[in-house]
C-alpha positions in Angstrom: 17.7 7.4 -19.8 14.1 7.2 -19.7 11.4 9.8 -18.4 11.3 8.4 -14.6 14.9 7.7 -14.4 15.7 10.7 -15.8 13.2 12.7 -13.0 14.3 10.9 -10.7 17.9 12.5 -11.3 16.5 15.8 -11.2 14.8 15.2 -7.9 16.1 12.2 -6.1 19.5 11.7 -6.4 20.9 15.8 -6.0 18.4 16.4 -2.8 19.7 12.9 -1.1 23.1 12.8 -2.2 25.0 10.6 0.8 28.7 10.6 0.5 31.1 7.5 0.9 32.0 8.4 4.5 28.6 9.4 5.8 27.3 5.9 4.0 30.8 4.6 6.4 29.2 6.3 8.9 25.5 5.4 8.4 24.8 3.6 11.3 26.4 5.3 14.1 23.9 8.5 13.2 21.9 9.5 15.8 18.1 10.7 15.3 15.1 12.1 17.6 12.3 12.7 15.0 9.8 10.7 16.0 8.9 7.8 17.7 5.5 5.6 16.3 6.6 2.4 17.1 6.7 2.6 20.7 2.7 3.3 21.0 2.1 1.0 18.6 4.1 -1.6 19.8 2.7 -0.8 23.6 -1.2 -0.9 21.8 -0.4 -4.7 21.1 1.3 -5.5 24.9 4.3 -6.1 22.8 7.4 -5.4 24.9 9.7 -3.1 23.0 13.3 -4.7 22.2 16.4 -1.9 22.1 15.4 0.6 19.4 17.8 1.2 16.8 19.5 4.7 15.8 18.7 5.2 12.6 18.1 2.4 10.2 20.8 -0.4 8.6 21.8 -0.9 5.5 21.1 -4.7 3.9 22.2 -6.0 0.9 19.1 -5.3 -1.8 17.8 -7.5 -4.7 16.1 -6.3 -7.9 19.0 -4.2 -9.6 21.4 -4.4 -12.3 24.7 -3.5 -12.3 25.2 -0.5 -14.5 28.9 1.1 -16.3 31.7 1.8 -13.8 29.8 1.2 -10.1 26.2 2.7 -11.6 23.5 0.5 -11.0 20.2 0.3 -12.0 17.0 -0.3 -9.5 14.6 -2.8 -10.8 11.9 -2.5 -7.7 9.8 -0.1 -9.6 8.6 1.6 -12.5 10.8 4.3 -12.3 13.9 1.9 -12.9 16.3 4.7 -10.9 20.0 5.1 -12.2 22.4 5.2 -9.2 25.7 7.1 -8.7 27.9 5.5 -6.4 27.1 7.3 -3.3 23.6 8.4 -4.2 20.1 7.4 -3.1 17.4 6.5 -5.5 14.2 8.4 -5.7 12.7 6.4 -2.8 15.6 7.5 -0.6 16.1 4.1 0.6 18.3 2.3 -1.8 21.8 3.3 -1.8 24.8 2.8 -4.4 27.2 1.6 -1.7 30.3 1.5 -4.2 28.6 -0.7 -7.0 25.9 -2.5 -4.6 22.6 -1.5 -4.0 22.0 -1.5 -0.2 18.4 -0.7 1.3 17.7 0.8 4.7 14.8 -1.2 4.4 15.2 -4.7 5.8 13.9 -5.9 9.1 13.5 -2.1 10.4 9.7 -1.8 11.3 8.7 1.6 12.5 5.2 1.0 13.4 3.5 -2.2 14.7 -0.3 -2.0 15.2 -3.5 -5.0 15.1 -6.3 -3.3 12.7 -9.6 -4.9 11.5 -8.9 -6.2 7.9 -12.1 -3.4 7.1 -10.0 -0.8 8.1 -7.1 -1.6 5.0 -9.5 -1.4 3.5 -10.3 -4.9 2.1 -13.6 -5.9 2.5 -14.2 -9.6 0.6 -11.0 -10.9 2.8 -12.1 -12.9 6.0 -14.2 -10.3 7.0 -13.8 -9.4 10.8 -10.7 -10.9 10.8 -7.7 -8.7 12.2 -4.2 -8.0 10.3 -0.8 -7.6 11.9 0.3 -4.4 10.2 3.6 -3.2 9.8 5.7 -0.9 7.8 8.6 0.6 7.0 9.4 4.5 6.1 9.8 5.4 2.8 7.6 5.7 -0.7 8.5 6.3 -4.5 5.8 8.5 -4.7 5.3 12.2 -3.4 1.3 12.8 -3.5 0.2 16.3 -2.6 -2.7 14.6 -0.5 -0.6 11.9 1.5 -2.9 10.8 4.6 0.1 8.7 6.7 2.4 11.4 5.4 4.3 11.6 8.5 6.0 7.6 8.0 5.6 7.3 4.1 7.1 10.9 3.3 9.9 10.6 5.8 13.3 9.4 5.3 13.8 6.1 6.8 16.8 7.1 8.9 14.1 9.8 10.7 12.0 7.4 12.6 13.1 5.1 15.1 12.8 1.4 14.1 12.8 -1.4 15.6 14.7 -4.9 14.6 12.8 -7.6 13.3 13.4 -10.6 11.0 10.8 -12.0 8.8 10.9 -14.8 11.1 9.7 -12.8 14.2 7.0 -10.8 12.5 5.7 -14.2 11.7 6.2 -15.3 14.9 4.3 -12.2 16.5 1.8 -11.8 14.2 0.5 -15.4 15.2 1.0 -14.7 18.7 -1.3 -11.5 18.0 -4.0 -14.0 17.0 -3.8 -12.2 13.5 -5.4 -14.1 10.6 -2.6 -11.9 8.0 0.5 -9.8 7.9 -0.3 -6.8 6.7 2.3 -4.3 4.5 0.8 -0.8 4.8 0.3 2.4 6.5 3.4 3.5 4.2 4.9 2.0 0.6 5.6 -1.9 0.7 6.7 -1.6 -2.9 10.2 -0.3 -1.7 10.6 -2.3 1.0 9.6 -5.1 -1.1 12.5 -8.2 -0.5 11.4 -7.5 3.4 7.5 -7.7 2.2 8.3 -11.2 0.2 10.9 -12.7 2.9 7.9 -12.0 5.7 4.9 -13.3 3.5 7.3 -16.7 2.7 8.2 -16.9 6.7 4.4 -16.4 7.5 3.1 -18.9 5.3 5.5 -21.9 6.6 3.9 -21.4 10.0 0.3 -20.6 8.8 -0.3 -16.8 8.4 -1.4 -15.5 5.2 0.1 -11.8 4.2 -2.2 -9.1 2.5 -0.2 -5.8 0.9 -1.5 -2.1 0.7 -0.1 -0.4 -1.9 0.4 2.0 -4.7 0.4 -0.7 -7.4 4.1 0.9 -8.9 6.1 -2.2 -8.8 7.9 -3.9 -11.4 6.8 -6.7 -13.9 10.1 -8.8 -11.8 9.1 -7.9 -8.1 5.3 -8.3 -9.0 6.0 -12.0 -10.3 7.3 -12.7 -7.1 4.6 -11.3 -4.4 1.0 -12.4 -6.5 2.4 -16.1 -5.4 3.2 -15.0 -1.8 -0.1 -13.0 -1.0 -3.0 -13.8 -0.4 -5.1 -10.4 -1.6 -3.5 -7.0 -2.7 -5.7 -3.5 -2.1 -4.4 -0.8 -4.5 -4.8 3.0 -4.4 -5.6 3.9 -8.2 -5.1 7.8 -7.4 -6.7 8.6 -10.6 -7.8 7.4 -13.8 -6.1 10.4 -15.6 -2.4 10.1 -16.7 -2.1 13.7 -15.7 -3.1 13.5 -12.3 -0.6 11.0 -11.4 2.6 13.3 -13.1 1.4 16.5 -11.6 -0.5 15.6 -8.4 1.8 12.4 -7.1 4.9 13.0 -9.1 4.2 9.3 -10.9 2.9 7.6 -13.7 -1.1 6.1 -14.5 0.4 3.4 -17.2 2.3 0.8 -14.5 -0.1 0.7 -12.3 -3.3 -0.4 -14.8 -0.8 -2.8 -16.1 -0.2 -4.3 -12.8 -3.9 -4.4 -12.1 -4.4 -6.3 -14.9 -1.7 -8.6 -14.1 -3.0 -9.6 -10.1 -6.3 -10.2 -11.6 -5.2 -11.9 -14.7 -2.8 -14.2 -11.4 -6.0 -14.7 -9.9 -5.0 -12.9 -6.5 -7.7 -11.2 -4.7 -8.1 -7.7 -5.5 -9.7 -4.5 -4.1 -9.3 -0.7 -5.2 -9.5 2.4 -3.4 -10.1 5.8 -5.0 -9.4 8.4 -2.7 -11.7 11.5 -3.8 -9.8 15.1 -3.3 -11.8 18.3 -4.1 -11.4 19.6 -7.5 -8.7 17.3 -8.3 -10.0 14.3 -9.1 -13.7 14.8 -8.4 -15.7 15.2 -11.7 -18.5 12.6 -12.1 -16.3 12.0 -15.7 -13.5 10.8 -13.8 -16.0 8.7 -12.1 -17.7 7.2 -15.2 -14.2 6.4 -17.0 -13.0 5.3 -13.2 -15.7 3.0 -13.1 -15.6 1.6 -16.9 -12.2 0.8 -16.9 -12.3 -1.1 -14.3 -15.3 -3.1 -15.9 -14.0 -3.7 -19.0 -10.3 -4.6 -17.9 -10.6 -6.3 -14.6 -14.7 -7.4 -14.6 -17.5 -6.2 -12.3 -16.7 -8.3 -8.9 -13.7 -6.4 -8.0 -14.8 -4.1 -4.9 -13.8 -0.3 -5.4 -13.8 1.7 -2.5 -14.2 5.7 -2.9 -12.6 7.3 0.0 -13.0 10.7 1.7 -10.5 13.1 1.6 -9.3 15.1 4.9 -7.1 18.1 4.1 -3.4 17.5 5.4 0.3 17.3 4.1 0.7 19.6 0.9 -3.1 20.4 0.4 -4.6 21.6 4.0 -6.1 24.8 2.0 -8.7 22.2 0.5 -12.6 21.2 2.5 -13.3 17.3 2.7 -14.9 15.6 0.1 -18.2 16.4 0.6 -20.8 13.4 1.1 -22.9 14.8 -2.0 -19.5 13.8 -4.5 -19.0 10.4 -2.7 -22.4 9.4 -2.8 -22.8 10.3 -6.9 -19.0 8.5 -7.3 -20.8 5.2 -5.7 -24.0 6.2 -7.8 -22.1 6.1 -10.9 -20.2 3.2 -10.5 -22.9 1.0 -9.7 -25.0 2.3 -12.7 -21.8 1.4 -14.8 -22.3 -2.0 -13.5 -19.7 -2.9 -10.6 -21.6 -4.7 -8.1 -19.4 -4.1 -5.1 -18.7 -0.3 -4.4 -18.1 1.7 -1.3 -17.9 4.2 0.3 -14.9 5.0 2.8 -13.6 7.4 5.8 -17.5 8.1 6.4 -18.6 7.0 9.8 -22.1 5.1 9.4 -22.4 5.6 5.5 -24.9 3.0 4.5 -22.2 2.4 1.3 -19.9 0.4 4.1 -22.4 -2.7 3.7 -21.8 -5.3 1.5 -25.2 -6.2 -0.5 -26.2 -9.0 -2.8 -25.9 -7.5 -7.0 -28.9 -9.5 -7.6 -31.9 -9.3 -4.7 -30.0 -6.5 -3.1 -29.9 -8.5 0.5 -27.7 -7.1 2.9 -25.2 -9.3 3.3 -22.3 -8.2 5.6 -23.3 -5.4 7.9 -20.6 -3.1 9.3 -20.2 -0.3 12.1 -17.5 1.4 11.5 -14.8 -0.9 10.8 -16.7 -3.6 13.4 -18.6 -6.3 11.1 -22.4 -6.4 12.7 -23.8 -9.3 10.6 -23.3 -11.5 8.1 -26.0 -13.4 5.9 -23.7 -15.2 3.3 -23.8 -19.3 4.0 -21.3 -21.2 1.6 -20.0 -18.9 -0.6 -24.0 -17.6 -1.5 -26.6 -14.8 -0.5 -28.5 -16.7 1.8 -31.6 -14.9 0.1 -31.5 -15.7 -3.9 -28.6 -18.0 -4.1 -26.0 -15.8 -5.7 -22.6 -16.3 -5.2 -20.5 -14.1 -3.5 -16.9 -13.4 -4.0 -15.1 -13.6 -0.6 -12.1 -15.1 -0.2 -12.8 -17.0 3.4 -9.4 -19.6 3.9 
């Protein structure tokens, strides 16, 4: 067994254990813990259908059957091993007696319309909106987690409501959404509902953007770069021992999987959320900074983010402006001609300016775009192109 499968033993499967008659029983649970897709659905004038108690289990793709009814999960890089009767690290893939089920599928548990800024992805259709959804559940457990309350809960805690890939479609486009969004939680394990809506989307128009952690598999990632249209990751740190001892994962998968969407030629855009003391030093910053411009090139944007204390790390302040500002310093001295700066009302690091004559090119308020001054792909000033992907 390898490292993550083997952690994910220790952790996962003992502390969600689900016996054969409570899997039976599954559906007919009854739960009151919260409730976040009725004011997100209301925030839209999107009437609410029945909401479901608890979440269903769907058959799940992306696993291999193992000895006896063991299976493997293929969905991410920590490739769980599954008792019969168990959940996987996740907690939403289930050994239902040799077949891996997810409580994933078609169970939405928050609904909202955002500004594309606010993912954030700033070279997509700027001030175009995104129909966001997601579903409960992550493989990760990061001390710092800002939507905490929907990816850190078990998916059978939050209300859902039913929707096939073929009505977020239809709803998003009703919304007068340019994209599906996957976010606000972990898209990587709810990935076959992520891929099912992007294809639906796409056969009536709507292109699909995902939010993510970057952990998926080599298999799963083959078949979302051709589905998506852009992909914003969160590199939590450039430091293999931040990942194992702040988020419980692992740095290698996810700079292989960069390297991958950019090698596919699908849009992407990094964030870098800063924490006090953890991940902070202007080192970090510099190796953050020249990784990225050796292995991916200098037009991908990287967005550093500020840090508000909540979940497991309340006991730390907020970045403070001084760090972000020498992050985006350093960065741009490395050579990266698109950095930002993030969860800072105003900060004039939210504008998008031209690497060569330094124009301003795309103004923003907040996540509101102001102004633009890019005609045909080029600074309007010097000529330069600019890398925004605009159909």
């Amino acid at each position: 067994m390898d490292g993550a499968a083997e952690r994910c033993s220790e952790r996962g499967f003992r502390r969600h254990n689900m016996s054969q008659s409570a899997l039976r029983d599954h559906n007919r649970r009854q739960f009151i813990k919260g409730c976040i897709l009725g004011g997100c659905a209301l925030s839209l004038g999107i009437p609410i259908p029945r909401l479901l108690a608890g979440s269903r289990l769907t058959d799940a793709r992306f696993f291999h059957p193992g000895e006896g009814k063991t299976v493997r999960c293929g969905l991410c890089f920590r490739k769980c091993f599954i008792e019969s009767g168990d959940r996987g690290h996740c907690r939403i893939r289930i050994n239902d007696g040799g077949k891996l089920k997810t409580l994933a599928y078609g169970n939405p548990g928050a609904i909202h319309l955002d500004p594309i800024e606010k993912k954030p992805l700033f070279h997509v259709r700027p001030g175009s909106q995104a129909y966001s959804i997601a579903v409960p559940g992550c493989n990760l457990n990061c001390k710092f987690c800002q939507n905490w309350q929907i990816a850190q809960a078990d998916p059978d805690e939050i209300r859902t409501e039913a929707m096939t890939p073929e009505a977020i479609a239809r709803s998003a486009v009703s919304s007068g959404a340019r994209f599906i969004a996957y976010t606000y939680s972990e898209p990587v394990v709810w990935s076959e509902y992520v891929l099912d809506c992007a294809e639906a989307g796409r056969k009536i128009g709507i292109d699909s953007v995902v939010i993510s952690n970057g952990t998926w598999s080599r298999e799963v990632l083959d078949e979302l770069i051709p589905r998506v249209r852009a992909i914003k990751v969160d590199l939590k740190s450039i430091e293999p021992s931040y990942y194992r001892d702040v988020c419980e994962g692992e740095l290698g998968p996810v700079l292989e999987n960069l390297i991958e969407i950019r090698k596919k030629g699908c849009w992407l855009e990094i964030v870098n959320l800063v924490v006090t003391t953890l991940n902070d030093s202007p080192a970090n910053f510099k190796k953050l900074a020249e990784w990225i411009k050796k292995e991916l090139g200098t037009d991908v944007p990287l967005h550093f983010t500020r840090f508000h204390p909540m979940y497991r790390l309340k006991d730390l302040p907020p970045t403070p402006l001084g760090v972000l500002d020498l992050a985006w310093k350093t960065a741009r001295e490395t050579g990266l001609n698109y950095v930002y700066v993030g969860n800072v009302p105003d900060h004039p690091a939210q504008h998008t300016e031209c690497p060569s004559c330094h124009t301003r090119l795309i103004e923003r308020i907040g996540f509101q775009v102001k102004s633009y001054s890019i005609r045909d792909g080029a600074c309007r000033a010097c000529g330069t192109r600019i890398p925004v992907v605009w159909s």
